[in-house]
N, C-alpha and C positions, 0 to 999 in steps of 0.2 A: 566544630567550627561554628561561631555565630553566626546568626541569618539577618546581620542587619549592617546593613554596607556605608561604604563612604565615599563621598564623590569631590576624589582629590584624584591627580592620575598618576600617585606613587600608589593609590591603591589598586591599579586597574588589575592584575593579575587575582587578587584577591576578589573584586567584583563581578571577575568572568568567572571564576567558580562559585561564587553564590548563585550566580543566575542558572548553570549550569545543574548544580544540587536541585536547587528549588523547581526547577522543569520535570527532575526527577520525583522529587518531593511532592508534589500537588498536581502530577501527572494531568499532562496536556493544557499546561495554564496559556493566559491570554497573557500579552505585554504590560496592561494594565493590573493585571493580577500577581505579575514579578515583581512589578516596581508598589505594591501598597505589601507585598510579604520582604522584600527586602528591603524598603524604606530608600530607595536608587529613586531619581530624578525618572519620569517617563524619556528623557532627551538621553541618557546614560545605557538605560535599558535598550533604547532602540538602536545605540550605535554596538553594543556588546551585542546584541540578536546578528546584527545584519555582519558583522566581523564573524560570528560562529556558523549561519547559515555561508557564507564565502566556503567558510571549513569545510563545507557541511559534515560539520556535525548536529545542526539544528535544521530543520524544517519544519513549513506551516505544514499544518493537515489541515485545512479546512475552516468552517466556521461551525461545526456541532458539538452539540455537548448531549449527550445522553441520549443521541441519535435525534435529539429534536431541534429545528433551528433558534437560535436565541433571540430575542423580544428586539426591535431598535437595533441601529447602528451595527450593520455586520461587523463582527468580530474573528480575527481569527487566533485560534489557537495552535500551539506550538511542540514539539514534540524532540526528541531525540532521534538522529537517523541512527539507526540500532547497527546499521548496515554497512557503515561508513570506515567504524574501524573495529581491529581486531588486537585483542591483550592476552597474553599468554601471562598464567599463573600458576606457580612453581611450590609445591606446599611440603615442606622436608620434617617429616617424623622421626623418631629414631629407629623405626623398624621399614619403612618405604618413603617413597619420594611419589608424589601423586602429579600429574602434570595436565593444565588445563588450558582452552582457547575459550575466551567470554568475549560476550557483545557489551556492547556501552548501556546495556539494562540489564548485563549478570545473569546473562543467559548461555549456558556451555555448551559450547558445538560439539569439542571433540574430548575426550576425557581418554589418561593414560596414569599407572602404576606402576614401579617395578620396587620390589626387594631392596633393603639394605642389611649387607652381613653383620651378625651383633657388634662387630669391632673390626672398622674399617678404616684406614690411614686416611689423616685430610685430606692427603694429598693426589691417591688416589680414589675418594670422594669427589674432589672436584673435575677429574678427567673421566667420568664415568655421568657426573651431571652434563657434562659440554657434550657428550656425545649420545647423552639419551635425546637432549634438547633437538641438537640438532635432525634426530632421526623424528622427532615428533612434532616438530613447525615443518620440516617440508610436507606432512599430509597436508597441511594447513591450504584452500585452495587460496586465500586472502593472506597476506603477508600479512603478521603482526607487526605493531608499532611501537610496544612496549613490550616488556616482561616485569612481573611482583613475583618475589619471594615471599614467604611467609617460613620460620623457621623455629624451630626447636632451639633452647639455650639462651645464651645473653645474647642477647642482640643490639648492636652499635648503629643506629639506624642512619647516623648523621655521615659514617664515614663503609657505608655499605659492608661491616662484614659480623663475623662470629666473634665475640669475645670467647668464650666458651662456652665447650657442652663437653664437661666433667664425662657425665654417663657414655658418651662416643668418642672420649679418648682427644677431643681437637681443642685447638686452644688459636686466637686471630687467626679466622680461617677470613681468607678477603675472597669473600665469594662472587659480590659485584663484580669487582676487579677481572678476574678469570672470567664472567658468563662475559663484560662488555669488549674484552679482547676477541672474542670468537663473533659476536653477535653487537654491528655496531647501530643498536638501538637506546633510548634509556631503557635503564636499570635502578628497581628497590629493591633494598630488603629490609625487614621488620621483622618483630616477633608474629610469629603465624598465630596466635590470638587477637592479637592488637590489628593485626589484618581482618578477622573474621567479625570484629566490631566494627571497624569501618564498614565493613556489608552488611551485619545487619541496618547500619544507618542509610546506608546508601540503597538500598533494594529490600530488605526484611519489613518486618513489622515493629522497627525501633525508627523509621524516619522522623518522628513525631516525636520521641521521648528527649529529653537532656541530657536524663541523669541515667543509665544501663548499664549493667554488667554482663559482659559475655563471655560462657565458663566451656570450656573443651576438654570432653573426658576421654581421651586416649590412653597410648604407653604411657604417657603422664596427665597432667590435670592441670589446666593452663587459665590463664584469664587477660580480657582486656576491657575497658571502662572508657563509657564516656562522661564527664563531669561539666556540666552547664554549658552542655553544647559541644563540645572539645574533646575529642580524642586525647588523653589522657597518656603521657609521656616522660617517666621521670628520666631525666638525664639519661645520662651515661647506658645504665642499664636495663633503662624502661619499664621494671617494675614487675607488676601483674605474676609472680609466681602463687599460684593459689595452691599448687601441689604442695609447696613445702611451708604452707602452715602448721603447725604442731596439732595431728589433731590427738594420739596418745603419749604424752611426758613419756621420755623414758622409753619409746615405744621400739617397734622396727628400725634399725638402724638402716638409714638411706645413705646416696652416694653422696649429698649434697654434702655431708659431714652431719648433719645431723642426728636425731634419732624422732621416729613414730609423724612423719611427714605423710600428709592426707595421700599422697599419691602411692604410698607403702601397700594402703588398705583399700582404695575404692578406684582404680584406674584400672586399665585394659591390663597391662603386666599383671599388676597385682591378684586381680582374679584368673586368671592365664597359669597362675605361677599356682595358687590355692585349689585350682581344680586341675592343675596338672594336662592342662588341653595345650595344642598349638595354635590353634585360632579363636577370637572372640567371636568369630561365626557361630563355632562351635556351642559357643555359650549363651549365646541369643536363642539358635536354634532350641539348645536343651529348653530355656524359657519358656517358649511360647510350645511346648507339645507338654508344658505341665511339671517340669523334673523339679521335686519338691527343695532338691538341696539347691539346686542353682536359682529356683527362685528367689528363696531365701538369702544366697549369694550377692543376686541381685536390690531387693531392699536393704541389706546391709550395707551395699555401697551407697544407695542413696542416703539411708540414715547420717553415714558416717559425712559426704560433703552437705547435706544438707544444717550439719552440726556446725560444720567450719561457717559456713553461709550467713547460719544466723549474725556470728561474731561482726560478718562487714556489713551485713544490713543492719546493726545495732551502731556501727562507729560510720558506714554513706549509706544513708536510706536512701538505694536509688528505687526508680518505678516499678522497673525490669529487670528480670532477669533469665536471659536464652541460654539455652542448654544446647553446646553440640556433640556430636561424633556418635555411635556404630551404638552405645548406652544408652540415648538420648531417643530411642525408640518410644513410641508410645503404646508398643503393646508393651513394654517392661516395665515393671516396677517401680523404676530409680525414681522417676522424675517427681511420679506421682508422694513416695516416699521423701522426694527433698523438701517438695510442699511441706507434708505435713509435721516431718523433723523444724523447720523454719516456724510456722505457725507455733509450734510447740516451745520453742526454746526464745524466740526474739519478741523484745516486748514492744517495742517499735512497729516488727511489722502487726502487734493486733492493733495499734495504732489506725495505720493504712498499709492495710497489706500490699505486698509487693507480688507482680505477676511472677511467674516460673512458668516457663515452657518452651517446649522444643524450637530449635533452629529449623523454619520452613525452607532451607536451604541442603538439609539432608544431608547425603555423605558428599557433596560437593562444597561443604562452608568452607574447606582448608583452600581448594584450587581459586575459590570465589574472591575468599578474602583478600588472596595472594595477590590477583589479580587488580583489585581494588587499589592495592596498595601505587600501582601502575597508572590506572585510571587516573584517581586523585590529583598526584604527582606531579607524571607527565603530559597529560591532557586536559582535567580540569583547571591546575593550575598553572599550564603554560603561558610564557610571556609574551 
């Protein structure tokens, strides 16, 4: 989303979430300091503060900056009440459903997981989500105000549900639908990478960047981008499969219909299925106490996305690019391996290299992003 506002009041919904990002953005700004980064009227800025402080959702903290008082004319700075509200995020893999409660700075109070059978009916898929939900918001001691989804497959973001996901058998699954009949809050859902880039934007170390790609290496290998500022949206089916780029012609045939799809050869399945383990725990672990074939396992998977990598840093040089899920470890291999497959094969990036590195969001990027997707939505962009 751009950070550079208009002061008409068909925009107003759109300038209460600028002001709102940018608080987040440039953490503890002054009034003065929102309206010269958003380019808003100081008159605009002070009537959108003093409507979100009503909410409270915004409070002053004071007049310090770096614990020392500021030179002339008290100033006070502003803040997000972290406190105020509560978003529940819903992050659905093809192998478990992770489920989380974040503050309005993507901080996770309470965190939950359970299992999903390889091959589960939508239909009871969805009465098994309504009644996990519901056993995991009443711990909740603060009601939630939202729920985000973040999901595996096509995702129909405009009309909240599943187009499909081929690999778990469902085809229009209206998932919104069924959560906002049980639970009458809003409700999103998005593709669960496309969520996870919204949080690095919104809390990571991409708040700064325009141009980022954010790549999740799970049961499959996912991605979501932001392009000059803009979370990145193609219609219908939103885009971002980075799993099923070809990385071997001819290769492993996948479900997608295709054949030798990057998620064949370097995702959690994939290596799961080649070392014959049930858990990628399993295969971390082996890593890190030295097991020569799994390490090996493990730079291979980096090599291999780092190969697909190069091709979209060569067609959007973006600045960034974060790396998440259980791979995305920094005592393993991979990442370091994707670096230098990328260096090696893109000529662009010896141009101006592109960063690569872990999501500081850990194994909570999927609940976070989900979450985000809620945030955004219905509270940043409320009317």
């Amino acid at each position: 989303m751009s950070f550079i506002g208009q002061n008409t009041l068909r925009t107003k919904q759109l300038n209460r979430s600028l002001v709102l990002q940018t608080i987040l953005r440039l953490e503890k700004p002054s009034r003065q300091e929102i309206a010269a980064f958003t380019k808003l009227t100081p008159a605009t800025i002070t009537n959108i503060i003093s409507e979100l402080m009503a909410e409270k959702l915004v409070a002053e903290t004071g007049s310090m900056e770096n614990g020392e008082k500021r030179a002339g004319r008290k100033t006070i700075v502003l803040d997000l009440n972290e406190e105020s509200k509560r978003i529940a995020g819903v992050h659905i893999r093809s192998d478990r459903v992770e489920l989380g409660i974040m503050t309005l700075k993507g901080k996770v109070l309470q965190f939950h997981h359970f299992p999903l059978p390889e091959k589960i009916d939508q239909n009871d898929f969805l009465a098994i989500i309504v009644k996990e939900l519901e056993s995991f918001l009443a711990t909740s001691k603060v009601p939630v105000s939202c729920i985000g989804i973040g999901s595996v497959g096509l995702v129909d973001f405009e009309n909240g549900r599943i187009l499909e996901a081929d690999h778990m058998g469902w085809e229009n699954v209206e998932l919104v639908s069924a959560i906002s009949a049980r639970f009458p809050i809003p409700v999103y859902l998005d593709h669960h990478v496309r969520g996870m880039a919204l949080a690095e934007k919104l809390f990571g170390s991409c708040k700064n960047e325009a141009n980022f790609l954010s790549v999740y290496v799970g049961q499959g290998i996912g991605s979501g981008m932001y392009l000059r500022d803009q979370l990145f949206r193609s219609d219908l089916t939103g885009a971002g499969e980075l799993g099923h780029m070809i990385y071997q012609p001819d290769g492993i045939p996948c479900w997608c219909g295709s054949r030798g799809c990057l998620e064949r050869y370097a995702s959690e399945a994939a290596i799961m299925k080649e070392f014959q383990i049930d858990s990628i725990d399993d295969f971390i672990t082996g890593c890190k106490q030295d097991e020569e074939k799994m390490l090996t396992g493990a730079k291979d998977a980096g090599k291999q996305i780092g190969t697909v990598l190069a091709s979209i840093i060569n067609m959007l040089h973006v600045n960034k690019i974060m790396i998440g899920g259980k791979l995305a470890d920094p005592q393993l291999p991979v990442i370091s391996e994707i670096r230098k497959e990328v260096r090696r094969l893109s000529f662009l990036d010896k141009k101006r290299k592109v960063e690569i590195e872990a999501s500081s969001m850990g194994e909570h990027v999927g609940v976070i992003g989900a979450a985000s997707l809620a945030l955004l939505y219905a509270i940043f962009n409320k009317s």
